[in-house]
N, CA, C and O atoms as a Tinker XYZ file with bonds, in Angstrom:
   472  protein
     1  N    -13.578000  -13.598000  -15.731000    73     2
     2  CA   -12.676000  -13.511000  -14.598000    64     1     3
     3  C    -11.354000  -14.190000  -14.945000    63     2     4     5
     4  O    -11.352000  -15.274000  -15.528000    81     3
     5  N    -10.233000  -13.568000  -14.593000    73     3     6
     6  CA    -8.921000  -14.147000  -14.873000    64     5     7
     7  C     -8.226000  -14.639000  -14.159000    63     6     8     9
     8  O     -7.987000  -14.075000  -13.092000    81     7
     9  N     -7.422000  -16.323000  -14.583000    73     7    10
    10  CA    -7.583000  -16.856000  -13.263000    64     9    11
    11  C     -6.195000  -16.894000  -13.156000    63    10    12    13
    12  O     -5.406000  -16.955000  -14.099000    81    11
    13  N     -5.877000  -16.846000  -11.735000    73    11    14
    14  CA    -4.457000  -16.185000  -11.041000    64    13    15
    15  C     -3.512000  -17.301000  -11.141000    63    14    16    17
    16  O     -3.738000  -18.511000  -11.107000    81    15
    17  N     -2.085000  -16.472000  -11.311000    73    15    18
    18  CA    -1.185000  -17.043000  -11.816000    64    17    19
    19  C     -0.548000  -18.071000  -10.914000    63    18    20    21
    20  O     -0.192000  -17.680000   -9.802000    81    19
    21  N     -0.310000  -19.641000  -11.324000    73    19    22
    22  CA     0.847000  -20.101000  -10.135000    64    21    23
    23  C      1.627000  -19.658000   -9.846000    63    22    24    25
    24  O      2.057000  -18.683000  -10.464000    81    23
    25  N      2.232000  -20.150000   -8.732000    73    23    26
    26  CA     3.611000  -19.685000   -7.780000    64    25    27
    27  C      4.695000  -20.072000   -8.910000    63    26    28    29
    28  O      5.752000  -19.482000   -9.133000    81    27
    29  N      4.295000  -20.947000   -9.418000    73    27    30
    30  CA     5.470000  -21.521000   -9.933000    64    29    31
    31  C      6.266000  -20.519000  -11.367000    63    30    32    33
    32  O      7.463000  -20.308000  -11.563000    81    31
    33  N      4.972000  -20.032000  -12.235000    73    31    34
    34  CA     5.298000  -18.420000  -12.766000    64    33    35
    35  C      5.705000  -17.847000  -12.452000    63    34    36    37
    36  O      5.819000  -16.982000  -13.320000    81    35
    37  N      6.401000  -17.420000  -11.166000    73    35    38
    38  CA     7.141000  -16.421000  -10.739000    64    37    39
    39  C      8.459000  -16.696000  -10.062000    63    38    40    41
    40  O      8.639000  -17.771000   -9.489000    81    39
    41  N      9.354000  -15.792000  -10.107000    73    39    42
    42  CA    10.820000  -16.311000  -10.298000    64    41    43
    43  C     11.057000  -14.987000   -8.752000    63    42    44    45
    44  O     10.702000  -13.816000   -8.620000    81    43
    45  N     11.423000  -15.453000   -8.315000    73    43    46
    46  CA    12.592000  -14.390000   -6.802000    64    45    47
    47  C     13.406000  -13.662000   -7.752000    63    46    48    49
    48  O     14.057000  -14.133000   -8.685000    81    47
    49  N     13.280000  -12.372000   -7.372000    73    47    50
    50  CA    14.390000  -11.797000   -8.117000    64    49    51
    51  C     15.472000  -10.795000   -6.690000    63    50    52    53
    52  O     16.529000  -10.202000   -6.906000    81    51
    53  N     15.084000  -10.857000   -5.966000    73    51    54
    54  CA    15.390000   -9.860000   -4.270000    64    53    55
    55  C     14.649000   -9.753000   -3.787000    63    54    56    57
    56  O     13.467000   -9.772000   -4.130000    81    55
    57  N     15.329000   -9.537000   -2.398000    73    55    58
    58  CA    14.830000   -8.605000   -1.568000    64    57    59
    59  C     13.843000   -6.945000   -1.969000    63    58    60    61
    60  O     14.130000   -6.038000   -2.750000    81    59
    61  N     12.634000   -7.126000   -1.033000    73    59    62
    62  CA    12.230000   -5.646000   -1.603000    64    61    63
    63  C     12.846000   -4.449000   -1.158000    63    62    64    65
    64  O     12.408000   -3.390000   -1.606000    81    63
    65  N     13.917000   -4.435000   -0.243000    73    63    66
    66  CA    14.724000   -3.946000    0.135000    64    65    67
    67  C     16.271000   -3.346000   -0.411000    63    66    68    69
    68  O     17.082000   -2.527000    0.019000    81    67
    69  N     16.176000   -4.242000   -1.599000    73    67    70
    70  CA    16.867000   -3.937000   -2.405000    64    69    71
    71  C     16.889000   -3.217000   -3.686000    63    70    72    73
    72  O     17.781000   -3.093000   -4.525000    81    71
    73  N     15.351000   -2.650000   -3.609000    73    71    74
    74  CA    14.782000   -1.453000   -4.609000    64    73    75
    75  C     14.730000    0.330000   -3.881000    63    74    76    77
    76  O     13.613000    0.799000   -3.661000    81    75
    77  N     15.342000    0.747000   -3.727000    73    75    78
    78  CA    15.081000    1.679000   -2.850000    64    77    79
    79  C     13.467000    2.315000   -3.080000    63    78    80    81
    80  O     12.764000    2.177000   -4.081000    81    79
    81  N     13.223000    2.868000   -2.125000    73    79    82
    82  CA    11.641000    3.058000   -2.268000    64    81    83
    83  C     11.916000    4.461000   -3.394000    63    82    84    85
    84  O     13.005000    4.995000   -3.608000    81    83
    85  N     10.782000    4.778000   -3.910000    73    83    86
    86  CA    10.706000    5.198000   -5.210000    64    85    87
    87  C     11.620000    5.434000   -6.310000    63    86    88    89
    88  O     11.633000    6.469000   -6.976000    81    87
    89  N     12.516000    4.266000   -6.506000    73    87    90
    90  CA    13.680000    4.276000   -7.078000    64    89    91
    91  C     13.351000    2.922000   -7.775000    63    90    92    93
    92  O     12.336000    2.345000   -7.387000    81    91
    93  N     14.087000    2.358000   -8.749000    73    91    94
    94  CA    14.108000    0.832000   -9.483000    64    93    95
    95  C     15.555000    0.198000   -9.932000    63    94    96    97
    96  O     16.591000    0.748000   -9.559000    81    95
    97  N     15.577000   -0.693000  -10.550000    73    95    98
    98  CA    16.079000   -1.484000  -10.795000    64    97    99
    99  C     16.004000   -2.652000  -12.006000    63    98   100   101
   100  O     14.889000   -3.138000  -12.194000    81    99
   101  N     17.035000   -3.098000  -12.776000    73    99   102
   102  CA    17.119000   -3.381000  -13.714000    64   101   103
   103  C     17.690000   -4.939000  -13.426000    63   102   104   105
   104  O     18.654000   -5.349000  -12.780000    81   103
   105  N     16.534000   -5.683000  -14.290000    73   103   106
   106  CA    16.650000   -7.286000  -14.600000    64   105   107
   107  C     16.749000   -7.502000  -16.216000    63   106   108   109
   108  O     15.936000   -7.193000  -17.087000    81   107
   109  N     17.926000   -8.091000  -16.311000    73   107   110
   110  CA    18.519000   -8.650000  -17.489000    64   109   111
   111  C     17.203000  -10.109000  -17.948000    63   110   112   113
   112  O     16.587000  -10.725000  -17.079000    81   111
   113  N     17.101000  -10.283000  -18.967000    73   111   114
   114  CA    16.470000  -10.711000  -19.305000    64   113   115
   115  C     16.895000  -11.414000  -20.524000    63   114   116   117
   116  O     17.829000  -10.786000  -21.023000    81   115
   117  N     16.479000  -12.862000  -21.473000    73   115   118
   118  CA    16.366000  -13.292000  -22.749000    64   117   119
   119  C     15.631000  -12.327000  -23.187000    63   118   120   121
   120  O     16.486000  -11.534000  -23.582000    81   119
   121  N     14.461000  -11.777000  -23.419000    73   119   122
   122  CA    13.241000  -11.020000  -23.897000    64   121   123
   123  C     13.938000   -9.373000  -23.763000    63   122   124   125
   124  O     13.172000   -8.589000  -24.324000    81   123
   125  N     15.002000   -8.753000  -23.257000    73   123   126
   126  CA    15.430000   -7.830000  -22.925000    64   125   127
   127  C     15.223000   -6.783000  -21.466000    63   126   128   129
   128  O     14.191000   -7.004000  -20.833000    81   127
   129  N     15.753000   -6.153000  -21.158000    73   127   130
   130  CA    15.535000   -6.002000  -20.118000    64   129   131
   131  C     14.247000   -5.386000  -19.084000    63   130   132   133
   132  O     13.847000   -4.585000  -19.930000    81   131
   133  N     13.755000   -5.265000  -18.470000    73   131   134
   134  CA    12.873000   -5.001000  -17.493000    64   133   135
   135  C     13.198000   -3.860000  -16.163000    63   134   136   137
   136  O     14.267000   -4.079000  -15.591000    81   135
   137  N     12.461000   -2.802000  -15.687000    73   135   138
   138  CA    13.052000   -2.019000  -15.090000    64   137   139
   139  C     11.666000   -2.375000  -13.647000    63   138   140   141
   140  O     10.444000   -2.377000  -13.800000    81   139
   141  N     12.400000   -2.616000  -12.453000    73   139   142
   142  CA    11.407000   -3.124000  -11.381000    64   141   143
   143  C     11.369000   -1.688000  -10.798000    63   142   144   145
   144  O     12.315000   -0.901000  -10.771000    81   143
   145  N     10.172000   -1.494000  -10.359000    73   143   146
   146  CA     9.939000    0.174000   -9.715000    64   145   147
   147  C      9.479000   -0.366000   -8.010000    63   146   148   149
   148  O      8.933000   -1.453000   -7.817000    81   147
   149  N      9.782000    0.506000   -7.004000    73   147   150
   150  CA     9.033000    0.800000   -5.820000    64   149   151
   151  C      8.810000    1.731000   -5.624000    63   150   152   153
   152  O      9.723000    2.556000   -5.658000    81   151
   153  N      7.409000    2.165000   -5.289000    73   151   154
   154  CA     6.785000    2.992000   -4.790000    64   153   155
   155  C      6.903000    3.347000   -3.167000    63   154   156   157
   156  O      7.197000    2.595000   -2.238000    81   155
   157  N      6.579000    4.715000   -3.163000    73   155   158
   158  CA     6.780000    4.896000   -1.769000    64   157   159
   159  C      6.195000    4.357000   -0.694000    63   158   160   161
   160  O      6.531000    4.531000    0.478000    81   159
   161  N      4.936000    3.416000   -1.276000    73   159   162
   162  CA     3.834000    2.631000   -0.124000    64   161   163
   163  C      4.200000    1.690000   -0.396000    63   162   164   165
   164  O      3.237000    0.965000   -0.144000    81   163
   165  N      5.591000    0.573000   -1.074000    73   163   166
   166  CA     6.114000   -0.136000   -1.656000    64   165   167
   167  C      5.329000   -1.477000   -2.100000    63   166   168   169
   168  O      5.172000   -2.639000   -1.725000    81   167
   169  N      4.939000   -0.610000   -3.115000    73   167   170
   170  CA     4.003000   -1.157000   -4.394000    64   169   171
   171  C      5.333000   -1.644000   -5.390000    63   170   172   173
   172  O      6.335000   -0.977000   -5.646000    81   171
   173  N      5.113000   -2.550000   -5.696000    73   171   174
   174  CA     5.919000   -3.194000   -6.976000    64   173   175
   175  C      5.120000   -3.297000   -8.300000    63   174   176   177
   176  O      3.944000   -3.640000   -8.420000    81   175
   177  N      6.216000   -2.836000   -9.517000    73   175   178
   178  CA     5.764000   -2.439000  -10.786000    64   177   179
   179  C      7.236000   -3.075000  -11.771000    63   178   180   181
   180  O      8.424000   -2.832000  -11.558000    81   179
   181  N      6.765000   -3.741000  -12.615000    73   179   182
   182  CA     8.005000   -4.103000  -13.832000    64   181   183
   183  C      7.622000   -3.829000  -15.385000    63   182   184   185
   184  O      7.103000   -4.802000  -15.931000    81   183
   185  N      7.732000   -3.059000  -15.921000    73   183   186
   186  CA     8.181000   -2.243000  -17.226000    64   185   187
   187  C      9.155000   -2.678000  -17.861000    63   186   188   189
   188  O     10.288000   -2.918000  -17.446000    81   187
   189  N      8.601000   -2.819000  -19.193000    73   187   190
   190  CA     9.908000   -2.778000  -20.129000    64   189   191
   191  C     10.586000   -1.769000  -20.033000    63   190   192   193
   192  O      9.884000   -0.759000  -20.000000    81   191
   193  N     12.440000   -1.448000  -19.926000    73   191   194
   194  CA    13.027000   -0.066000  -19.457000    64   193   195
   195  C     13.564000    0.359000  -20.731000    63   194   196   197
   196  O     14.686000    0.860000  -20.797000    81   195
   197  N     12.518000    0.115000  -22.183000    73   195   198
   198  CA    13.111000    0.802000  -23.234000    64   197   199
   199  C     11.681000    0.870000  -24.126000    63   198   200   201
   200  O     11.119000   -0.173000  -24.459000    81   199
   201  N     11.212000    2.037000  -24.439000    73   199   202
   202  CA    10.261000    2.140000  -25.378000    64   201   203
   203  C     10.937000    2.180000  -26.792000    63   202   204   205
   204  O     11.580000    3.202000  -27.030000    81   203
   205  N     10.881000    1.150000  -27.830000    73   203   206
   206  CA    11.590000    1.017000  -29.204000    64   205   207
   207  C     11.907000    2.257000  -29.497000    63   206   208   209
   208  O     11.041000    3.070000  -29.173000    81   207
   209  N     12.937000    2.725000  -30.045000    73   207   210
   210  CA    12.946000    4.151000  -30.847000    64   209   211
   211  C     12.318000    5.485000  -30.119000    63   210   212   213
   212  O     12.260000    6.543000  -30.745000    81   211
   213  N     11.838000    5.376000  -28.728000    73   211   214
   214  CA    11.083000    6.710000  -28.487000    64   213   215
   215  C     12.017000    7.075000  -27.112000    63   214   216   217
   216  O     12.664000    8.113000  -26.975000    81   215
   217  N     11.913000    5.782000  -25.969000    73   215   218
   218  CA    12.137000    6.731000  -24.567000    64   217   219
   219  C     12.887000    5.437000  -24.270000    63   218   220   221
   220  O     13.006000    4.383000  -24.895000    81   219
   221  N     13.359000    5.886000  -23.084000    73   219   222
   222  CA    14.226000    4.980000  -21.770000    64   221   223
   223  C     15.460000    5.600000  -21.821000    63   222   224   225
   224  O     15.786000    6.478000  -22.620000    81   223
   225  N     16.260000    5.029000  -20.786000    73   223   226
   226  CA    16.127000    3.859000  -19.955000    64   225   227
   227  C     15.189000    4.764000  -18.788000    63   226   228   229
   228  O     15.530000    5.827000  -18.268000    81   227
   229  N     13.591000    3.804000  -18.494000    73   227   230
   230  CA    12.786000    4.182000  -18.099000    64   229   231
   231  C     13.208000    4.068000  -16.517000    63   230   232   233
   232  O     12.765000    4.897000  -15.722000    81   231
   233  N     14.059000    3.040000  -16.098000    73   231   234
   234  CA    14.590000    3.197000  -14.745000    64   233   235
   235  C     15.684000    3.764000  -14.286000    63   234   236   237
   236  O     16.469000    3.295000  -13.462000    81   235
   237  N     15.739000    5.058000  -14.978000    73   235   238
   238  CA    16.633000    6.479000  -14.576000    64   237   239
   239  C     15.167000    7.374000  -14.492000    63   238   240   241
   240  O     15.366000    8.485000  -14.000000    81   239
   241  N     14.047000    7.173000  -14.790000    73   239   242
   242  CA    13.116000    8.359000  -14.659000    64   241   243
   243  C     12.672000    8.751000  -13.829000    63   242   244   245
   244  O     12.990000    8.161000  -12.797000    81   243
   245  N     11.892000    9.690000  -13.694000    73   243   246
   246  CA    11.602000   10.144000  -12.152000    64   245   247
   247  C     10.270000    9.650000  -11.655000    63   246   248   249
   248  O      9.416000   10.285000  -12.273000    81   247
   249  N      9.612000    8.667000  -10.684000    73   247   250
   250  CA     8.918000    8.329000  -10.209000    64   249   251
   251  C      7.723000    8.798000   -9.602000    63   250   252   253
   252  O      7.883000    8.903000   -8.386000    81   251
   253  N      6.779000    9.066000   -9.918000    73   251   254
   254  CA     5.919000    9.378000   -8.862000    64   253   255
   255  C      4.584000    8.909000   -8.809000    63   254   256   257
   256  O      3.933000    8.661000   -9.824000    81   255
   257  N      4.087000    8.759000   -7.461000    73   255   258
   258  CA     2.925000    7.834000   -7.307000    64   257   259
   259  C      3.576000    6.879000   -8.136000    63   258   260   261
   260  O      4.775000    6.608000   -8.202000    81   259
   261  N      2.552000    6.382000   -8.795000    73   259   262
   262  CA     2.486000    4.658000   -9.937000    64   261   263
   263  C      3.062000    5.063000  -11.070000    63   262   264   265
   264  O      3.711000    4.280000  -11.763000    81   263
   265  N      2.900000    6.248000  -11.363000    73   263   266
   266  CA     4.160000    6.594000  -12.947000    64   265   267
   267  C      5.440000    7.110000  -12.967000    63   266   268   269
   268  O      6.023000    7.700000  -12.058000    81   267
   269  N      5.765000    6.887000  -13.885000    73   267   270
   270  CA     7.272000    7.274000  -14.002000    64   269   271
   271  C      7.429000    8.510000  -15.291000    63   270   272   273
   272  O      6.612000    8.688000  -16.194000    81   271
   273  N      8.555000    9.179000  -15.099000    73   271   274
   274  CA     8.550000   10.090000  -16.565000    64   273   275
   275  C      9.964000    9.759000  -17.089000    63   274   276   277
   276  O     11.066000    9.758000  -16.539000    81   275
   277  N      9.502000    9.447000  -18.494000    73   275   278
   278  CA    11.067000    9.136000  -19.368000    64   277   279
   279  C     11.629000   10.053000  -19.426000    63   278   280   281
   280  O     11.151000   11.150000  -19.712000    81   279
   281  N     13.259000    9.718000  -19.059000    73   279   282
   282  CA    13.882000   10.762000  -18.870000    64   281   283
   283  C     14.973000   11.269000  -19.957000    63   282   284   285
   284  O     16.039000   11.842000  -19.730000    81   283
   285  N     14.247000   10.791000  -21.556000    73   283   286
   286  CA    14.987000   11.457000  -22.211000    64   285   287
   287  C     13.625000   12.830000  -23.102000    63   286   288   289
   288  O     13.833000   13.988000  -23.466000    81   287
   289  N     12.033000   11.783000  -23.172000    73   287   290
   290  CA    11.475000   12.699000  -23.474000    64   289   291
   291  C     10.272000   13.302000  -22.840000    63   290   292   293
   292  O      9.436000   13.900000  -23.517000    81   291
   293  N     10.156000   13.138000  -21.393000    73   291   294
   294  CA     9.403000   13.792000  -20.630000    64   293   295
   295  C      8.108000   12.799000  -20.440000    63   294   296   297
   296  O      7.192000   12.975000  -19.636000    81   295
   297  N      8.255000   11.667000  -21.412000    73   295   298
   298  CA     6.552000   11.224000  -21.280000    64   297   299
   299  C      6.371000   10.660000  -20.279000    63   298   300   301
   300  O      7.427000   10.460000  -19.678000    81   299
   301  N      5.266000   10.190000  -19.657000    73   299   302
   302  CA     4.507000   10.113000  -18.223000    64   301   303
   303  C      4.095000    8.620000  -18.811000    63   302   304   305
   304  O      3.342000    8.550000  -19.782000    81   303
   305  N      4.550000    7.592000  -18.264000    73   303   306
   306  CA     3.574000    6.223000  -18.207000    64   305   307
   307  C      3.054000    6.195000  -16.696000    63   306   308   309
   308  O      3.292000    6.975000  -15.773000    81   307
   309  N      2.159000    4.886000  -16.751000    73   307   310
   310  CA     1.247000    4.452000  -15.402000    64   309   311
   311  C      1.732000    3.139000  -15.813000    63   310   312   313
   312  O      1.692000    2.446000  -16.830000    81   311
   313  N      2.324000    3.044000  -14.343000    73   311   314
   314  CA     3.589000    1.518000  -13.789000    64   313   315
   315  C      2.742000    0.273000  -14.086000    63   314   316   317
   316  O      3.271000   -0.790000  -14.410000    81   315
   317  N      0.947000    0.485000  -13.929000    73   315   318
   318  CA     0.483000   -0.352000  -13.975000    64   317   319
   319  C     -0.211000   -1.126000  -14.615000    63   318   320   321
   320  O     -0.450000   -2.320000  -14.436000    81   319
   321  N     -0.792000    0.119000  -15.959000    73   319   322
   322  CA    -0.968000    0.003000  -17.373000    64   321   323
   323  C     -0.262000   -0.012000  -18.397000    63   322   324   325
   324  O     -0.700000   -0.398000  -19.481000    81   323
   325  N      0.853000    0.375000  -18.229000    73   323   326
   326  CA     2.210000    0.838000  -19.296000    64   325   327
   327  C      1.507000    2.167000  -20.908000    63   326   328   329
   328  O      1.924000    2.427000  -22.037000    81   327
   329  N      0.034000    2.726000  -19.860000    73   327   330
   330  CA    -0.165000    3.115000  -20.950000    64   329   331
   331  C      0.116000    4.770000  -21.133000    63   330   332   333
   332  O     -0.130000    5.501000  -20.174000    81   331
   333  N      0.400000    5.082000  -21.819000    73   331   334
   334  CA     0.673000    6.949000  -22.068000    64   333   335
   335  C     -0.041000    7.624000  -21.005000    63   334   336   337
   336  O     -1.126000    7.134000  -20.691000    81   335
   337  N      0.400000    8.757000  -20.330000    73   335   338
   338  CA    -0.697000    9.411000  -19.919000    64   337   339
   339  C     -0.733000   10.928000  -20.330000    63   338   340   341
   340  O      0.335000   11.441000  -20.663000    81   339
   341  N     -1.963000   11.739000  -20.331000    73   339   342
   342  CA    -2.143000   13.227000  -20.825000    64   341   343
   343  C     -1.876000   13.139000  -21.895000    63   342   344   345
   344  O     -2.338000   12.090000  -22.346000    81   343
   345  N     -1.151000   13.902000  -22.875000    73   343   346
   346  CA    -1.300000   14.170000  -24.290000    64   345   347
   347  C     -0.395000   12.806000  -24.950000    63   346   348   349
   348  O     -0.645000   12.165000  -25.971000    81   347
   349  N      0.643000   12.648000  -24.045000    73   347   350
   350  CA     1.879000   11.803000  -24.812000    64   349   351
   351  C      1.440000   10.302000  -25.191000    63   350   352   353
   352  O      0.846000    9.625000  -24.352000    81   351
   353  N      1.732000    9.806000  -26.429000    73   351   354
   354  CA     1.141000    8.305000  -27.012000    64   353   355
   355  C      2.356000    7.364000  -27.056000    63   354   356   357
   356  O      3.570000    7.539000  -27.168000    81   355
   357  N      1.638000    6.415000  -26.939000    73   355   358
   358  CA     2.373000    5.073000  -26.848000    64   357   359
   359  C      1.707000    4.349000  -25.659000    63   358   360   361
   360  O      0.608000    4.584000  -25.156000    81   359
   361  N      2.805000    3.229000  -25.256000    73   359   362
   362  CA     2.595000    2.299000  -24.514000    64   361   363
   363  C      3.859000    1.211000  -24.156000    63   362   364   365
   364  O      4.481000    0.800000  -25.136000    81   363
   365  N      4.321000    0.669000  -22.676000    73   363   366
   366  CA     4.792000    0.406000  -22.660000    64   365   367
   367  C      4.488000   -0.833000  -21.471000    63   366   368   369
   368  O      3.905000   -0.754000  -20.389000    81   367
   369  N      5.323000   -2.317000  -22.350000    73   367   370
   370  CA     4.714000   -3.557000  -21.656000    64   369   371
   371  C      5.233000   -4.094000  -20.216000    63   370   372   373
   372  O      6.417000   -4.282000  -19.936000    81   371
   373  N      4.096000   -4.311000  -19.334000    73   371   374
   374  CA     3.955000   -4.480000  -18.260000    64   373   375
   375  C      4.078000   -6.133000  -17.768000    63   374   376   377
   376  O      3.518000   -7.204000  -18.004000    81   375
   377  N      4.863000   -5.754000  -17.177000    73   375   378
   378  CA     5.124000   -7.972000  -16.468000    64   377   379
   379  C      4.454000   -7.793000  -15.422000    63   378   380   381
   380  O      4.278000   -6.607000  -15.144000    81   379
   381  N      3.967000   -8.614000  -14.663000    73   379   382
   382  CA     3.397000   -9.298000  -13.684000    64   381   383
   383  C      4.135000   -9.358000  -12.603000    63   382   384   385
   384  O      5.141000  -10.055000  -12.735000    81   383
   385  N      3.945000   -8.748000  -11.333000    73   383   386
   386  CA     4.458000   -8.908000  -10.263000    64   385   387
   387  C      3.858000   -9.178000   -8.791000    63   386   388   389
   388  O      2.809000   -8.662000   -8.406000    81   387
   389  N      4.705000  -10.110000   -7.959000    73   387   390
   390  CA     3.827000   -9.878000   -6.746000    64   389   391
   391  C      5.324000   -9.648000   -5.361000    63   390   392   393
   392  O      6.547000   -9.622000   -5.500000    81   391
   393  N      4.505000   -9.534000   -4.237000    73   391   394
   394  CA     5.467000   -9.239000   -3.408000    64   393   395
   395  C      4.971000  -10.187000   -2.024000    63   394   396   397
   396  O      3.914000   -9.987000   -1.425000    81   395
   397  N      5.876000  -11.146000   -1.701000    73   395   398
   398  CA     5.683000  -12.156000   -0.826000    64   397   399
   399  C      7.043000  -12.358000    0.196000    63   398   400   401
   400  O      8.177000  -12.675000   -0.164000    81   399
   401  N      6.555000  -12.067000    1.619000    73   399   402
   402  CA     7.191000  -12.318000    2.488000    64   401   403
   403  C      8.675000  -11.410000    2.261000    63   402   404   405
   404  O      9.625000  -12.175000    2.093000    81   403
   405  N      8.988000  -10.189000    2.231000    73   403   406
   406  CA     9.554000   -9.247000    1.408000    64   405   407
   407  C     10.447000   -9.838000    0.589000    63   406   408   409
   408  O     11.664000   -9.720000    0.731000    81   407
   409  N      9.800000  -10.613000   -0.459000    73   407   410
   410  CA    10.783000  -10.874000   -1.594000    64   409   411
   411  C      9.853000  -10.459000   -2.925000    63   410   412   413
   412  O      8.638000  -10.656000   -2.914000    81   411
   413  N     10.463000   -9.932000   -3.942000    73   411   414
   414  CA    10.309000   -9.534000   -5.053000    64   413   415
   415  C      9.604000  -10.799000   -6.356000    63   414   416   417
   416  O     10.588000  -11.084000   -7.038000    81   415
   417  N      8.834000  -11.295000   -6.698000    73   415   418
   418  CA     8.746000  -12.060000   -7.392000    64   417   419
   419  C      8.568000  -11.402000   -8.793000    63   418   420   421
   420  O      8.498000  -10.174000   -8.747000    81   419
   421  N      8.470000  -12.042000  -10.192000    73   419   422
   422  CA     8.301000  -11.631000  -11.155000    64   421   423
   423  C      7.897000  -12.512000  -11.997000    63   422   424   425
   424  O      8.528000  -13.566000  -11.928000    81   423
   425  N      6.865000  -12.465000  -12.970000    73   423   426
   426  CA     6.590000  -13.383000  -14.097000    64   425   427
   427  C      7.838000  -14.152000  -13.960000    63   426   428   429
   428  O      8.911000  -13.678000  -13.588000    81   427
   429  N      7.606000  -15.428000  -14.302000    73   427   430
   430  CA     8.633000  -16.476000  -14.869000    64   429   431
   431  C      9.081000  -16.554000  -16.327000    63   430   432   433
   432  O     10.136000  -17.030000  -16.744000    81   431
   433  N      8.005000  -15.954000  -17.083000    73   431   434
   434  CA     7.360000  -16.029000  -18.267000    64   433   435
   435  C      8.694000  -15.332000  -19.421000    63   434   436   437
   436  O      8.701000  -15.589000  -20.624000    81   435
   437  N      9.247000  -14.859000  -19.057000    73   435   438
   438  CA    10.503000  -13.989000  -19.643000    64   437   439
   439  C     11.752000  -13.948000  -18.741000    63   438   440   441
   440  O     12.783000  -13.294000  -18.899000    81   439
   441  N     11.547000  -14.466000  -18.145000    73   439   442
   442  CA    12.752000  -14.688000  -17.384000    64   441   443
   443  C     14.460000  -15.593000  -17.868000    63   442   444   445
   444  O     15.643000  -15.272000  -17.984000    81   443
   445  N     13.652000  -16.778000  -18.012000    73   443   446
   446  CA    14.991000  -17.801000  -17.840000    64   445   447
   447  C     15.999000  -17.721000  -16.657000    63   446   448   449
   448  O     15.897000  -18.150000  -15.508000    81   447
   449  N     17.210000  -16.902000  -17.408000    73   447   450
   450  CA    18.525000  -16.934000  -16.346000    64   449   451
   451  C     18.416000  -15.578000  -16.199000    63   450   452   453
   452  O     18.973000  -14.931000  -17.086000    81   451
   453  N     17.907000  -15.006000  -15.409000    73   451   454
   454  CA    17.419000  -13.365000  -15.181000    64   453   455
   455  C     19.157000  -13.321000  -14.535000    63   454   456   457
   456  O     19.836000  -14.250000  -14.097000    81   455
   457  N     19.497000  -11.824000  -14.700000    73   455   458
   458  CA    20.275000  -10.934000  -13.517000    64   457   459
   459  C     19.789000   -9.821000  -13.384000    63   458   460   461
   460  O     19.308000   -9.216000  -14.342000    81   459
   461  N     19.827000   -9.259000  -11.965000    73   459   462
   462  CA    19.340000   -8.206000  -11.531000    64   461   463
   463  C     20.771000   -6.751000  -11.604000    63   462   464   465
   464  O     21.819000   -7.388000  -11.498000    81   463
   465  N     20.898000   -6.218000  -11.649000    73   463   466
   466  CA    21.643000   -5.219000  -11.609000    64   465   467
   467  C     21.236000   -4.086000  -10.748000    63   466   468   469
   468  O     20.026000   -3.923000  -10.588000    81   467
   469  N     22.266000   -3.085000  -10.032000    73   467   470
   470  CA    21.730000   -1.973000   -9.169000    64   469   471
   471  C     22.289000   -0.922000  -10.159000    63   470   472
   472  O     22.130000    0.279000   -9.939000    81   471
């Protein structure tokens, strides 16, 4: 069993209101950047928004349900595994998120001096 993360791991990054629902958003990062997703039942999801050498920027792609499709080469991830789905391979890394009192939290863990961008 894996035991749940402190409060203190997680950094405010907005309002969830400030993701449009199935639309995302981009946090600057030391570690590089991160693309925050909402879902239409506003589920929160954070992705790396660049697969090395293959796909991104993954928060221009088109959303649906929990995956997104890269929108330079069509592939399909799951927001919540970061892992390929149907034929297409790879994988792409997933941060930790929660959503409290409608604010956006995010791993602390890669953060530092985050900026958010629209």
């Amino acid at each position: 069993m894996q035991k749940e993360p402190a409060m203190s791991q997680f950094i405010d990054i907005g309002a969830l209101e400030d993701i449009p629902q199935r639309g995302a958003r981009v946090v600057h990062t030391p570690e590089g950047e991160i693309a925050v997703f909402r879902t239409a039942s506003d589920q929160i999801f954070a992705v790396d928004e660049w697969l090395p050498g293959k796909a991104g920027p993954l928060s221009n792609g088109i959303q649906h349900g929990t995956c997104v499709t890269d929108p330079m080469y069509n592939w399909v991830f799951d927001l919540s595994t970061g892992a390929a789905q149907g034929a297409d391979d790879g994988h792409i890394r997933v941060w930790d998120t929660r959503l409290e009192g409608g604010r956006v939290l995010l791993t602390r863990e890669v953060l530092g001096k985050a900026r958010v961008s629209a």
